[in-house]
C-alpha positions, -999 to 999 in steps of 0.1 A, spaced: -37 -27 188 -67 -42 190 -89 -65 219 -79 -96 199 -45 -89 192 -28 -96 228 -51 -126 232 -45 -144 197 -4 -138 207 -6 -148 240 -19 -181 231 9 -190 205 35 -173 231 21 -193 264 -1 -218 245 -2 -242 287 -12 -206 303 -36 -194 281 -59 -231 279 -55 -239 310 -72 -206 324 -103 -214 295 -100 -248 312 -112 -239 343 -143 -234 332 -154 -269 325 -160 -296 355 -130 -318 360 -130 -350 380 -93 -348 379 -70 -319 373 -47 -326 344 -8 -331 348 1 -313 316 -15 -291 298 1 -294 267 16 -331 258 46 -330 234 59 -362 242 54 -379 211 57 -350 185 45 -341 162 13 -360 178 7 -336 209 -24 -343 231 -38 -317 254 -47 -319 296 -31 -356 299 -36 -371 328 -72 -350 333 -103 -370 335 -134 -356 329 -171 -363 314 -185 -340 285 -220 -352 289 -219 -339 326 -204 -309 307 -229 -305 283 -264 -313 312 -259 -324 340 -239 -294 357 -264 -269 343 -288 -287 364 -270 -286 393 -262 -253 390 -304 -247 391 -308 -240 353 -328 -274 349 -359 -255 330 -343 -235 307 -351 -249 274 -319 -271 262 -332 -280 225 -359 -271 201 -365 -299 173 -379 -277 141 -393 -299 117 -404 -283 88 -413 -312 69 -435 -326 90 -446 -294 107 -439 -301 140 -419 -287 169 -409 -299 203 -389 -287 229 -369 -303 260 -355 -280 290 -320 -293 307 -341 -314 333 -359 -330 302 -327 -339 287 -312 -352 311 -338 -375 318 -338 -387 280 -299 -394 280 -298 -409 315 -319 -433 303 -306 -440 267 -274 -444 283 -288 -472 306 -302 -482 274 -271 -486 260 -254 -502 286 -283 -533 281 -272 -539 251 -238 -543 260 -219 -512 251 -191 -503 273 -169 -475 281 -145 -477 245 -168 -494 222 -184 -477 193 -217 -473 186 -226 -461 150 -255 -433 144 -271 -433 112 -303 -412 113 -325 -384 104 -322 -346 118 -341 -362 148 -341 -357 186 -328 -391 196 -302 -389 172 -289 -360 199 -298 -381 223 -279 -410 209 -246 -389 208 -250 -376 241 -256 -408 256 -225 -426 243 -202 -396 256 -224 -406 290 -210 -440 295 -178 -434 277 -186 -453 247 -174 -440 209 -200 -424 189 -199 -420 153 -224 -402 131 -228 -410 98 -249 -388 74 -280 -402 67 -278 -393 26 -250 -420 22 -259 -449 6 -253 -483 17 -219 -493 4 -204 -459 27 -224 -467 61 -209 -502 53 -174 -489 50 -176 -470 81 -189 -498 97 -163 -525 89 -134 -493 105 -152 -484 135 -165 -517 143 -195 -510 164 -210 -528 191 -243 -512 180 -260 -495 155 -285 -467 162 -311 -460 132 -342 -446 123 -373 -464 103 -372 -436 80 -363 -400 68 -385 -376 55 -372 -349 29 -394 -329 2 -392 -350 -24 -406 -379 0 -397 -409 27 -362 -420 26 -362 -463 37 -335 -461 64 -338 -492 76 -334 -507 41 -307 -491 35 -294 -501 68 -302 -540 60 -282 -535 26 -252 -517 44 -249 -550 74 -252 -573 43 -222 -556 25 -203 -551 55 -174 -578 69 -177 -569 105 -205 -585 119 -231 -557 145 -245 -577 174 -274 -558 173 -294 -522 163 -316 -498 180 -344 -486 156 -364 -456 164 -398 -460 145 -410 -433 130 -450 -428 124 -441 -421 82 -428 -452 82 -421 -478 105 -398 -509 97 -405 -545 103 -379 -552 127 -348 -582 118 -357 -604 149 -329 -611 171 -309 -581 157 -332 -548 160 -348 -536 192 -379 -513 193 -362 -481 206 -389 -464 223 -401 -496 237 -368 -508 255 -366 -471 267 -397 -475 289 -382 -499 311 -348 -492 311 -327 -479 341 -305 -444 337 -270 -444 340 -249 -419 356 -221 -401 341 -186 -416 338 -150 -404 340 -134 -408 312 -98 -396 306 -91 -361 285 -74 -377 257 -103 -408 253 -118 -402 221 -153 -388 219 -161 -395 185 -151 -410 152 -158 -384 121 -150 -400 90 -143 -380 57 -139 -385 26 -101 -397 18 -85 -396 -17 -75 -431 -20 -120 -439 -16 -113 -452 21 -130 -428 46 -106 -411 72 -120 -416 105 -111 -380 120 -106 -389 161 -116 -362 185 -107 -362 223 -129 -354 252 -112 -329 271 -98 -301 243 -130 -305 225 -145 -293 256 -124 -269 264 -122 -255 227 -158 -252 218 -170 -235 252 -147 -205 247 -156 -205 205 -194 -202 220 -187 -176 241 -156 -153 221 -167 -163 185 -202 -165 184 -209 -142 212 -230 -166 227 -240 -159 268 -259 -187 284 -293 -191 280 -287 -174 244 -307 -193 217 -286 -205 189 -292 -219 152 -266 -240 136 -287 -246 100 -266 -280 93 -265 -316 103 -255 -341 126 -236 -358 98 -215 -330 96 -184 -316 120 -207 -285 119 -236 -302 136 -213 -321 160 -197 -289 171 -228 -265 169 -258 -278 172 -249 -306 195 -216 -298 221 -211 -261 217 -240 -245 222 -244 -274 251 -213 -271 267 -219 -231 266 -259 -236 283 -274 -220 251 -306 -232 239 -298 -249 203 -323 -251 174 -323 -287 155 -337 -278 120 -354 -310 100 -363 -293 63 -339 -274 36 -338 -233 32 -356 -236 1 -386 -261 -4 -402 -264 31 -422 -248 19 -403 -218 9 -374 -199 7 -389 -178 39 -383 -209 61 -354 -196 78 -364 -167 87 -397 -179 100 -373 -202 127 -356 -175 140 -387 -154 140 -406 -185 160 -371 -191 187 -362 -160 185 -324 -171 173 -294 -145 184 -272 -164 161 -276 -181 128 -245 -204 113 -255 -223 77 -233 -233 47 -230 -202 20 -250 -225 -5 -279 -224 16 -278 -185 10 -267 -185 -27 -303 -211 -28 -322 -182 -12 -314 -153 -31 -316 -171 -58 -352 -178 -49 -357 -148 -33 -330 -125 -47 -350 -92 -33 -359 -104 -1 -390 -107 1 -397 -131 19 -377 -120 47 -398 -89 51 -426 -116 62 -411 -121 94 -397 -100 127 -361 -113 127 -350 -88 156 -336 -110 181 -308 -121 152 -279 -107 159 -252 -121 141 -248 -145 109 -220 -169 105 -211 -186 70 -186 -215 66 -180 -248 47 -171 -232 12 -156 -193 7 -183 -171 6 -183 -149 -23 -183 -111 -16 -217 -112 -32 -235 -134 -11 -220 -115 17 -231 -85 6 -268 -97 0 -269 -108 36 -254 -75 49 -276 -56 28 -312 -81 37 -304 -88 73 -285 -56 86 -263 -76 115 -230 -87 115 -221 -115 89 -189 -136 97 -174 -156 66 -149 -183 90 -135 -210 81 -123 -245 95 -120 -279 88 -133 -314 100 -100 -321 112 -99 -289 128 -135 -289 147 -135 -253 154 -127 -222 133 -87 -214 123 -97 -177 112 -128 -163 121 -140 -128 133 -144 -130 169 -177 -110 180 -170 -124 215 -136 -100 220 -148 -74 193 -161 -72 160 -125 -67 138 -135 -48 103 -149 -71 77 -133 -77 45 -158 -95 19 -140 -122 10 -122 -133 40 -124 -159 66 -110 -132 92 -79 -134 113 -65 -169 130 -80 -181 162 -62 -184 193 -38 -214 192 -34 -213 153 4 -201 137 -17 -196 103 14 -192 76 11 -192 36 40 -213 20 51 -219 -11 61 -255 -24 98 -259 -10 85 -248 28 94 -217 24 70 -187 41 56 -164 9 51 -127 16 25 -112 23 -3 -110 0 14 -140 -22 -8 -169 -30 4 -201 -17 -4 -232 7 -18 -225 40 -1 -248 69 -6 -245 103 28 -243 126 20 -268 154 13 -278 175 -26 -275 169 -44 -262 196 -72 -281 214 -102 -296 199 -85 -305 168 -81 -342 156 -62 -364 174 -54 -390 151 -73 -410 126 -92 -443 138 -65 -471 133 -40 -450 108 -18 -433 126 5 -436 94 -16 -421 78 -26 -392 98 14 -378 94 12 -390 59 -19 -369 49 -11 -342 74 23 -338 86 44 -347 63 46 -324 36 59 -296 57 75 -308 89 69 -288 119 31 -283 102 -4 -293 95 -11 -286 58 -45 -274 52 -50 -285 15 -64 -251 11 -42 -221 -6 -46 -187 -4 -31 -155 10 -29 -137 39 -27 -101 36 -10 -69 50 -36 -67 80 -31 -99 89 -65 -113 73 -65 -150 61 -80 -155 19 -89 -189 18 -92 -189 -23 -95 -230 -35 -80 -258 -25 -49 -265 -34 -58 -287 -69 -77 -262 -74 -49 -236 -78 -42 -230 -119 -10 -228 -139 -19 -210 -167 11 -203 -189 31 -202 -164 16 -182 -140 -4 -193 -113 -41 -183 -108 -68 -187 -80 -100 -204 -93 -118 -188 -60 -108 -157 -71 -125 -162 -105 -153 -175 -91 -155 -139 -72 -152 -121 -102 -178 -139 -118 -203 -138 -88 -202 -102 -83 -218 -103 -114 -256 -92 -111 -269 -118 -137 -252 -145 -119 -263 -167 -90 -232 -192 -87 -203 -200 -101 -179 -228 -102 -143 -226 -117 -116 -256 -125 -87 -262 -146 -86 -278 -178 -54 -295 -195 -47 -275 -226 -21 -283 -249 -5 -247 -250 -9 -230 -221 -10 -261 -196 -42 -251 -181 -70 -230 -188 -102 -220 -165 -135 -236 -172 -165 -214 -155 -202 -235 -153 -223 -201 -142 -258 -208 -130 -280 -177 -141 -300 -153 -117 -336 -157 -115 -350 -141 -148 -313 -135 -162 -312 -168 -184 -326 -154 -219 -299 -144 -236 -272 -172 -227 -248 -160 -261 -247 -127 -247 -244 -134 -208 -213 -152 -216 -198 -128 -241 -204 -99 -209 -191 -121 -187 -161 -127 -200 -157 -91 -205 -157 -86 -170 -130 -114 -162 -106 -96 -186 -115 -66 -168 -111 -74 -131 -85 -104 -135 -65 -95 -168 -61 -114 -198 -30 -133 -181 -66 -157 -171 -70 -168 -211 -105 -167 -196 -130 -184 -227 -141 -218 -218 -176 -208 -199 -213 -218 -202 -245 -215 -181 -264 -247 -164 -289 -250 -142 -274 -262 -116 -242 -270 -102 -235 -309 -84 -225 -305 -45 -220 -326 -16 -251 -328 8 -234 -304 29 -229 -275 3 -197 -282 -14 -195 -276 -49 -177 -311 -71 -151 -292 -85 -126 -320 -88 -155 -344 -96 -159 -320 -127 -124 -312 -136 -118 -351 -142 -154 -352 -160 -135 -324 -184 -101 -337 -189 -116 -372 -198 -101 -389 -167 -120 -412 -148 -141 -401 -124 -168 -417 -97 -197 -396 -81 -189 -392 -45 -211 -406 -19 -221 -373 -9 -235 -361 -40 -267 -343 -35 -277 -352 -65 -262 -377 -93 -283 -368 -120 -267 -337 -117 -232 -351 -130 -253 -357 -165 -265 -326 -170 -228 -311 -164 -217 -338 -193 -241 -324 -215 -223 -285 -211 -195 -296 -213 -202 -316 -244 -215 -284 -258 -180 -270 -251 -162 -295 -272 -151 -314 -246 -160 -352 -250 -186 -371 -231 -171 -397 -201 -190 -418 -181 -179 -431 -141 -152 -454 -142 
């Protein structure tokens, strides 16, 4: 038996004894009078009755405790070549008066107050201000164009808006206050009024009567203490995508998101305080919200804030040269980020250019991390690296490798073992549990533990209907996958994305394994595609390895070898051709379902996410070369 073992089945055994001892970590104003909620299953809440503040969490007890001058955030701006750093003291100085800020403008304990910026500072600042007073943040991703920030707007329904005058990326200024202006046209609920941080790029002329010069109404405004606020308030609004096009606003408490992310700090990541910690994402994201804003926070680690992209700014040496330069323990980016690396860099060297000795450990999630690229970091940066895996909805990791307890043996290819508080079970489509090693649907048995959504803004119908429904008594994941004799979760596609090939029913994420571990080959994405005979056959779009995209005829002849080889000819594996590049969401994800309908002739609509919609052309044009016919967006 291992450390982990007695912990993970303690939690699911005496779920009330095991959170409430984590609990005690945290500042309370007022104990809780249950732990764990079930009065309105399957919608449990956890601490009710407990009120607390996470901003007081997150600052203001460090400085009481006498760690005011320890550095609290680093802002890394790579494209504009800049760094700036604020201790705990610093901080709370910044939010105090934000918060007061705030408060001016009307915002209350309850309201909501949208954040639409740049990796930026004060968009940190805006967060941690709004959990200050009480108030309803919600963050959304500066890439999305106007119609989404409108669409968000008209759910949440903000008293106030916080934006920027502009964003800078490599390819040059992005207009955020335009697009702002286009997103309040198109919207139906009406903002009293927006805080726009000017940046020196760019400033905006300001809507009189509607904007406010940030940094002006700063100077004078009067800080605001912290405020009680009960555990099961909401926090924050998180809205992803849904499947019907209307964003799901994902609703997470104060008090288990507290609880949850300071023991994920310390038992996950290994994180002690006054660590310094890099969560390579952003603020749009649930990985930004958990890891480089609360967690690391929460936990009194110094967090790194990274404005600039892993290749590009200027180079594909960029990370390294930030942990080299804040001397990082931890790094945590998306397995894209890597894949863009080495294939940039695919012998390293640009890592040899720096003294990346402090890092200690590397943490992938957002998509399954091939064995390949978890091999090339193993192999380049010679410390631990954790594939996990988790959700939006979830906030925190469902299977993970916990360094914290003790580093468990590392499968390539895994996400690790569940996390205390998740009953992680494979089941197949009647509810039934598969075996083990038998692909099938991941579901969580609840209830969920803390720091997990609540509910979705206004749609509590739809939170069991997407959710709980399917499987009652569990949260279904949307993910398949297998968990194996040592008790190690393969998260291997979503479920869509699961083939029936003749019959039998394939993994696409294996495939795409298969295919990666190939040494010509960079990335790979595999989907279904209908087929007349078999009912479904695998379509792979590889992207090349530096200096490995001469001979296309032959590179897909080889590879195709090696699928029959590793998989079996029960894959029918034939349809497959090289691009240059492969369409993902701004956060890493590759379109697979966006490219499946582009295939099969249905239509399709380019997400709002899209890094890139050019892209979506160029995959028309492969496929074309396939024999499949060209589609355009519905």
């Amino acid at each position: 038996m291992t450390a982990y073992d007695p912990i993970h089945e303690r939690s699911l055994r005496d779920p009330e004894g095991f959170w409430a001892e984590v609990a005690e970590d945290l500042h309370w104003d007022r104990r809780w009078e249950r732990v764990l909620d079930d009065s309105d299953a399957p919608f449990y809440r956890w601490f009710t009755g407990g009120q607390l503040n996470t901003c007081y969490n997150a600052i203001d007890r460090h400085v009481a405790a006498g760690h005011g001058a320890q550095t609290a955030l680093i802002h890394d701006s790579a494209v504009t070549g800049t760094c700036s750093r604020w201790d705990y003291a610093g901080l709370q100085d910044e939010v105090a008066r934000l918060a007061g800020l705030l408060r001016a403008q009307g915002v209350d304990k309850g309201d909501r107050v949208v954040i639409y910026m740049p990796m930026i500072p004060q968009a940190v600042f805006g967060m941690l201000a709004c959990a200050r007073i009480g108030a309803i943040h919600s963050v959304v991703f500066g890439g999305f164009a106007a119609s989404e920030l409108a669409s968000r707007i008209d759910d949440a329904e903000p008293k106030l808006v916080l934006s920027a005058s502009c964003g800078v990326e490599p390819a040059g200024v992005v207009d955020y206050h335009g697009l702002l202006d286009r997103a309040l046209a198109l919207a139906t609920h009406e903002v009293p009024g927006c805080l726009i941080w000017q940046r020196e790029q760019q400033p905006a002329g300001l809507v009189s009567g509607r904007d406010v010069d940030w940094a002006q109404a700063l100077q004078t405004a009067t800080p605001a203490d912290c405020v009680p606020v009960d555990a099961t308030d909401p926090l924050y609004i998180l809205y992803t995508s849904g499947t019907t096009g209307h964003p799901k606003g994902i609703v997470r408490d104060n008090g288990g998101h507290a609880v949850a992310l300071q023991w994920s700090m310390r038992n996950i990541y290994a994180m002690a305080p006054g660590d310094v910690y890099w969560t390579a994402s952003d603020i749009g994201w649930v990985v930004g919200h958990s890891y480089i804003v609360y967690g690391p926070l929460l936990n009194r680690n110094t967090t790194v804030m990274f404005e600039g992209k892993p290749v590009g700014t200027p180079n594909a040496g960029v990370f390294w040269r930030v942990i080299q330069d804040h001397g990082a323990k931890a790094l945590f980016t998306a397995p894209t980020a890597i894949r863009a690396i080495r294939s940039a860099d695919p012998d390293g060297e640009y890592l040899r250019q720096y003294d990346i000795s402090s890092l200690e450990s590397f943490f992938l999630a957002g998509e399954r991390s091939d064995p390949a690229t978890i091999h090339w970091s193993e192999r380049n940066l010679g410390v631990p690296v954790v594939d996990h895996w988790w959700q939006t909805e979830t906030g925190w990791a469902i299977a993970a490798n916990p360094l914290g307890i003790e580093r468990l043996p590392v499968q390539a290819g895994s996400a690790g073992k569940p996390m205390p508080g998740y009953d992680v079970r494979v089941l197949n489509e009647r509810g039934e549990e598969k075996p083990r090693g038998e692909l099938g649907n991941i579901a969580l048995r609840l209830p969920l533990p803390p720091g997990t959504l609540a509910t979705l803004w206004s749609n509590r119908a739809g939170h069991h209907e997407h959710y709980l429904s399917r499987y009652p008594g569990y949260y279904l994941t949307g993910d398949s996958g297998v968990i194996d004799a040592d008790g190690y979760i393969h998260v291997m596609s979503r479920i869509d994305d699961v083939i029936n090939v003749a019959g039998h029913r394939l993994s696409t994420g294996r495939m795409e394994e298969v295919l990666c571990d190939h040494h010509a080959v960079a990335e790979a994405a595999v989907f279904g595609v209908n087929d007349e005979t078999k009912g479904q056959l695998p379509l792979a779009l590889v992207v090349p390895a530096a200096g490995k995209e001469t001979d296309r005829e032959a590179l897909v002849k080889e590879l195709a070898g090696h699928m029959r080889n590793e998989v079996g000819p029960v894959a029918a594996f034939r349809l497959c051709t090289l691009v240059k590049r492969l369409p993902k969401t701004r956060s890493g994800k590759v379109l697979r379902a966006t490219m499946r309908k582009i295939a099969n002739g249905e239509e399709w609509k380019a997400p709002a996410t899209i890094d890139d919609p050019k892209i979506l052309d160029e995959i028309g044009e492969a496929l074309s070369d396939l024999g499949f016919p060209r589609t355009g967006a519905d």
